[in-house]
N, C-alpha and C positions, 0 to 999 in steps of 0.2 A: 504494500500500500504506500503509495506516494504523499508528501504531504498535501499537496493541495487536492488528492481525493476526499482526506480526511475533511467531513462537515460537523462542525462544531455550534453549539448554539453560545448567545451573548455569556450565558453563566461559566459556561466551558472556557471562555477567551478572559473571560475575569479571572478565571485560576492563574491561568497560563500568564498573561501579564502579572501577576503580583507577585508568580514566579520569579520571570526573568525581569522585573525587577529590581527587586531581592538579590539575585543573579548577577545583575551589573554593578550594583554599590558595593560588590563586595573585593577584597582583593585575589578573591582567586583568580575573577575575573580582569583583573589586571595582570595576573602572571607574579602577584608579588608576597605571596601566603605560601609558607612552610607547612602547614599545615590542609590534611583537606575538611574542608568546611564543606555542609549540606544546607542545605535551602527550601526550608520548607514553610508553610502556613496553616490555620486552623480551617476545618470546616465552617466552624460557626462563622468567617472571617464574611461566606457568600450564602450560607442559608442559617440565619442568627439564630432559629429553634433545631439546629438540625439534634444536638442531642439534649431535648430538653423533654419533661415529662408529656408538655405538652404540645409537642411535634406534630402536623398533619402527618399519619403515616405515607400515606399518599404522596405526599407533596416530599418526604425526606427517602421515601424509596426512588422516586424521581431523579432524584438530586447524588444518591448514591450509585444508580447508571449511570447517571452520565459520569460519574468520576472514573467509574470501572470501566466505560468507555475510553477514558485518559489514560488509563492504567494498559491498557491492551495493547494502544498505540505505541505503549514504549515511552512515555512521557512523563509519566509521574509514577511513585511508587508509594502505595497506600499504606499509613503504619495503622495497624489494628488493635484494638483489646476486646473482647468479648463480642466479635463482629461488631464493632461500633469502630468507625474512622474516626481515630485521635490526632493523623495527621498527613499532610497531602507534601509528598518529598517532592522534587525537581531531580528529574533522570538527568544528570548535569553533560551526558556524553550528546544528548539529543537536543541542544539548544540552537544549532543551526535548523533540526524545524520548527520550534517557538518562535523564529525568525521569520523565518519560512509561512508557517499559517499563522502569523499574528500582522503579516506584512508587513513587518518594521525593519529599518533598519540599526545596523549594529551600533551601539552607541558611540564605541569608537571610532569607526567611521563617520557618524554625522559629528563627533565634534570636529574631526582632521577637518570636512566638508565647512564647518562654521569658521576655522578658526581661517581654512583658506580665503573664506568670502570675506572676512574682515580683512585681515592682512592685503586684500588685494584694493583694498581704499584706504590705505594709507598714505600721508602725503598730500590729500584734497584738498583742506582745512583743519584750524587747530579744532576747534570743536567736533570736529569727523574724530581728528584721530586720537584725542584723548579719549572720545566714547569706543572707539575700536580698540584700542588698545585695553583699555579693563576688560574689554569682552575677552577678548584675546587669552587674559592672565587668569581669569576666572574660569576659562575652559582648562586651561594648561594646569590647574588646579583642583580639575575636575570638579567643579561647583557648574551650575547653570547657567549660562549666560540670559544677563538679565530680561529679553526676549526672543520669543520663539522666532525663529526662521523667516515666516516668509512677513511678521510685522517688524524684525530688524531690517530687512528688507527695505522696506518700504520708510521705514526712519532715516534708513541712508538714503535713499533717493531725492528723500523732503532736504536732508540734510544738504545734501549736494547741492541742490537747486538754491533754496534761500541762501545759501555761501558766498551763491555765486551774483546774487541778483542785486541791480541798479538801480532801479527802478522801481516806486510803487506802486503796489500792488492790492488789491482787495484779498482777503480771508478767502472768498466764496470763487473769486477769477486764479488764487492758487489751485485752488479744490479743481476746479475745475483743468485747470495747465496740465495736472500731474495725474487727474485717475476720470478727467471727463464726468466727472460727478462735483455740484459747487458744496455741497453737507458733507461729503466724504470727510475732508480735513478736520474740519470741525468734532465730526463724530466721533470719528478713531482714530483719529492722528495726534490732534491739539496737543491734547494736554501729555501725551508721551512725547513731543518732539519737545515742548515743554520743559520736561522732567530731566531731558537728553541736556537742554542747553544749560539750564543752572545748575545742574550738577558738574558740566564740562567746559562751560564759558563763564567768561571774567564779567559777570555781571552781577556783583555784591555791592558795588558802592550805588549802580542804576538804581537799584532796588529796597536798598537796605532802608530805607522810610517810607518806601509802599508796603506796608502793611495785610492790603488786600490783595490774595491770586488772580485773581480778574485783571486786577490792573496790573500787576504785574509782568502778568502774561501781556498784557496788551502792550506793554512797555519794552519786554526783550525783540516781541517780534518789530516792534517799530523799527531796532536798530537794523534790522534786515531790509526795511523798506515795507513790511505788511500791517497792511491796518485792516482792522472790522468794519468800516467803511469808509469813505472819503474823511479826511484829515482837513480842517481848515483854522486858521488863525484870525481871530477876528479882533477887529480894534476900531477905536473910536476916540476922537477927542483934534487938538486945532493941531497943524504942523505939516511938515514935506517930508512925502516918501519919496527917495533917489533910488531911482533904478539904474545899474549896469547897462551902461551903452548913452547914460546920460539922461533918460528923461527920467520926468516930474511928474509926481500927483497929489494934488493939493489935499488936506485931509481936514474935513471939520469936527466939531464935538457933537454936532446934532445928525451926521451921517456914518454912520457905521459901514468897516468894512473886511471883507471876508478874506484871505488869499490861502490856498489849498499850498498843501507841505512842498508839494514838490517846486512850487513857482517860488518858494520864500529864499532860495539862493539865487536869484534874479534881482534883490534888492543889498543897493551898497549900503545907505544909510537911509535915517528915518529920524528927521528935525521934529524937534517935539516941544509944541509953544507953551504949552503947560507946565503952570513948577511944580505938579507933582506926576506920578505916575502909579494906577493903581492895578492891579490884576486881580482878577474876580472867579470865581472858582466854577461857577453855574450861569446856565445863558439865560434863563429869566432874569435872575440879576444884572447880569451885562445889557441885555433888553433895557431895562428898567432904569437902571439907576444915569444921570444927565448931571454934568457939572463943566462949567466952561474953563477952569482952571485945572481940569484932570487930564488924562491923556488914560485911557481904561483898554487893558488887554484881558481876550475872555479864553481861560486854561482849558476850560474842560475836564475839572477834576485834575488826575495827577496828569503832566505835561511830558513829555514825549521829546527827545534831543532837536529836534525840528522845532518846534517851540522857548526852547532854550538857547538856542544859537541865538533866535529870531530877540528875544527879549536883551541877550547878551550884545547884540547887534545895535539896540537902541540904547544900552548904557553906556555904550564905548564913546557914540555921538553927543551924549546926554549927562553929563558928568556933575553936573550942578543940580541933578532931577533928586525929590524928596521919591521914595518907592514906597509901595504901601501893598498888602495882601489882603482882600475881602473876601472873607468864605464862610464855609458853615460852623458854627460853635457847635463844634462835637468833636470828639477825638481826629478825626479823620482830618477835619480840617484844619487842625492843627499840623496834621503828620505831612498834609499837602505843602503847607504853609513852608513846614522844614525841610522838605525837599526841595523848594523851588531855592530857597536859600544855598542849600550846600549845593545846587546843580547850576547855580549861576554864580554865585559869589557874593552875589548881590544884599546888600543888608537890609532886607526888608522887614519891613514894621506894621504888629496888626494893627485893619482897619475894624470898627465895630464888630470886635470878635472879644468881648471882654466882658467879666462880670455884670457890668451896668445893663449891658443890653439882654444878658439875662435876667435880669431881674424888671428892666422895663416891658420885656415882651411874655411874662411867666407865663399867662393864660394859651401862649401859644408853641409854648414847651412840648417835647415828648421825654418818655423815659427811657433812659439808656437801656440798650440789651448787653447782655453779657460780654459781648465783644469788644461792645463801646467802654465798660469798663474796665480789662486787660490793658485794652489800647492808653487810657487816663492814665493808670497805673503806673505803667512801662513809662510815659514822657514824665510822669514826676519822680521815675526811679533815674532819670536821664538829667532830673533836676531843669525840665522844660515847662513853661508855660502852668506853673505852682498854681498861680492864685486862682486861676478858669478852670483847672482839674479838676483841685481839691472840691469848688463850691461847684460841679456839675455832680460830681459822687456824693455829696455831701446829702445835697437836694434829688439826686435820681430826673435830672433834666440836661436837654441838650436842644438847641436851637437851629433851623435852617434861616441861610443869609437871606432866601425869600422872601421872608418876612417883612427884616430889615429894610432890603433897597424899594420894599412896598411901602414901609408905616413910618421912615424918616430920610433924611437929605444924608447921604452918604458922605 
């Protein structure tokens, strides 16, 4: 009898796998055991009553064919005590047909097979090959590499692509470039390719004050050029944008205006008539709030190196400008607040984000969730922004700047 005449049903292939298994982890199987080891498992392990008082006989006579079945084959050898199966051995001479009818391959060869496919994208990129190389050391280690096959696969190919790419791009027009599906990336790619680059790319300081994985995420792929959708910088307030190649666009305080990521390296400088300068963290607020001595840029939450060049770009021209940060009084907008500082240089100073304004707007308070106070916590263990912490944890309250740029003059 050949192996693939032999027909085995699901229960039969459960043995057989937890055999060789068993089989592969161990060092015989690697050729480095002095000793011979056997391999074996429980009945109970694939029919949990098989020796219990109260067994289907039916159902455990069943289950003791088919093993006698296995037995026949040459495949397994059954230990016995008083006709009852105490335990299911592995015939260790007959593992090439476990291979055989379980249609797997040998483990050693698919790691040689993984450790080739890595090693053969080396060199591409540092974030390529610092994630190819752990794979690498992890097989050579005989541990697992941290994805199967054909989704490593496909993390290197994502990998490869954004490395290489110039250009911005949409989340859903990646999705699309790479598997002809715009959800694919999203679904089953995101957050492993994700997991791939902060573990293997130098993006601690990008991040280390985004708090939230959302934004996070949204933040590492920016450096590659991908955004969740179109990117724009918006601003408002009196002064001259100088464009590369020499023209001029005059800019007022009561016309707002939008420039998408990609076009913000087309502008040399940006004359700003206002002595101060404020950034604002939400666009109802940016909507909202009008002052003819401001010059107001709207973040979008946490800001993105295209955004910061862009703001880094107005202070160089702007050096006598007061800066100012408008956002939500709640942890977050605090941690925004500190981020846009350490990612420009810039010393900014809150605008209505302070005690007062919590306690003039309390009716339109909410109360922190769990998160919000971790987040407090941490900036008063950093010795940040004390006094709005303490009295937000205190009171179980936290404010949106909507409010504000609604109920007074900013």
């Amino acid at each position: 009898m050949t192996d693939k005449s032999i027909k085995l049903n699901k229960r039969q292939k459960e043995v057989l796998k937890a055999l060789l298994d068993k089989f592969e982890k161990s060092k015989t199987y690697r050729g480095e055991n002095t000793v011979n080891q056997s391999f074996k498992v429980k009945p109970s392990d694939f029919f949990r009553d098989y020796d219990s008082d109260f067994a289907n006989l039916d159902e455990q006579g069943d289950f003791e064919r088919e093993l006698c079945g296995l037995e026949d084959a040459g495949l397994i050898y059954l230990s016995k005590s008083n006709g009852v199966i105490k335990s299911i051995d592995m015939v260790i001479t007959a593992q090439d047909s476990f291979y055989s009818i379980l249609g797997r391959t040998e483990l050693k060869q698919l790691e040689d097979s993984q450790i080739s496919m890595y090693k053969s994208h080396l060199g591409e990129n540092e974030v390529l090959d610092l994630f190819c190389k752990t794979q690498i050391k992890r097989l050579e280690e005989r541990k697992k590499a941290e994805y199967e096959m054909p989704v490593a696969s496909e993390i290197i190919r994502i990998l490869e692509y954004i490395g290489g790419n110039t250009e911005e791009i949409l989340e859903r027009e990646l999705s699309i470039e790479l598997f002809g599906d715009s959800k694919r990336f999203e679904r089953d790619y995101r957050n492993k390719v994700l997991t791939v680059l902060k573990k293997n790319g130098n993006f601690r300081d990008l991040i280390e004050d985004v708090p939230d994985d959302r934004e996070q995420g949204h933040a590492i792929l920016a450096e590659y050029n991908i955004f969740p959708n179109p990117t724009y910088v918006n601003f408002k307030g009196d002064g001259i944008l100088c464009l590369k190649g020499g023209k001029k666009i005059e800019l007022s305080h009561s016309l707002a205006i939008a420039i998408d990521s990609g076009t913000l390296g087309e502008i040399d400088t940006v004359i700003v008539n206002s002595s101060r300068i404020v950034t604002v963290e939400n666009l109802t607020s940016f909507n909202r709030v009008q002052d003819e001595d401001t010059f107001f840029v709207y973040l979008a939450g946490y800001h993105n190196t295209a955004k910061q060049n862009f703001i880094r770009r107005i202070a160089e021209s702007n050096l006598d400008k007061e800066w100012f940060h408008f956002g939500d009084i709640d942890p977050d907008g605090f941690y925004i607040l500190e981020h846009l500082k350490k990612k420009t240089g810039i010393a900014f100073l809150q605008l209505c984000m302070g005690v007062d304004e919590l306690k003039s707007y309390k009716e339109y308070c909410k109360p922190l969730e769990s998160n919000d106070e971790k987040k407090a916590k941490s900036l008063i263990e950093k010795g940040l922004y004390e006094e709005v912490m303490r009295y937000m944890l205190k009171n179980n309250i936290k404010l949106e700047q909507e409010v504000i740029s609604w109920k007074q003059k900013v």
